[in-house]
N, C-alpha and C positions, 0 to 999 in steps of 0.2 A: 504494500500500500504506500502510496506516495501522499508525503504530508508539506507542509510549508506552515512556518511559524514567522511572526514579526520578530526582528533580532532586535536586543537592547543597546547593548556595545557592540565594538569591534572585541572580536576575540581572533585565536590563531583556529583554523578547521582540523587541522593535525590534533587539537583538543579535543573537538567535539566529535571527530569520527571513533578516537578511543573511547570515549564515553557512551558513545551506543552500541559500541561493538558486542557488548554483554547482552543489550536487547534486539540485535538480528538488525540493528540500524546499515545501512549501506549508502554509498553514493551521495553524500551530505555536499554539499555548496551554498553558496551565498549568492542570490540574486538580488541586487538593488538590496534592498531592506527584509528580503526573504532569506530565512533558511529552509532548504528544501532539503529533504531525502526521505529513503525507503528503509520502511520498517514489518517487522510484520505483524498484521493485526491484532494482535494478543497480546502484545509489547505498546503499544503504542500510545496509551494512557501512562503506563509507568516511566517511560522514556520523558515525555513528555513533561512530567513530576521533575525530574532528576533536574532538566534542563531550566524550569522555572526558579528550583531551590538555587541553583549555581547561579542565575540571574544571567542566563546565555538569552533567553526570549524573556515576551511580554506576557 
């Protein structure tokens, strides 16, 4: 499943691909103000979590 979130800061993506790698996260990039990437659907609430608490999205 392919997601996209509003990013807060700049951060390094080398970050944020290891940080989903636990949850099946794949393919992450930054468009414009987007972070995109592919996760799989079972994961993709908890990923999601992880990413709020680090303060990576909005």
């Amino acid at each position: 499943m392919k997601v996209s979130y509003e990013i807060k800061n700049a951060f390094d993506i080398k970050e944020i691909k290891e940080l989903l790698k636990p949850f099946g996260g794949r393919c992450a990039k930054v468009d414009g103000s987007q972070l995109i990437y592919q996760i799989k659907d079972e994961n993709e609430s908890q990923a999601l979590e992880v990413l709020k608490e680090k303060g990576f999205i909005k």
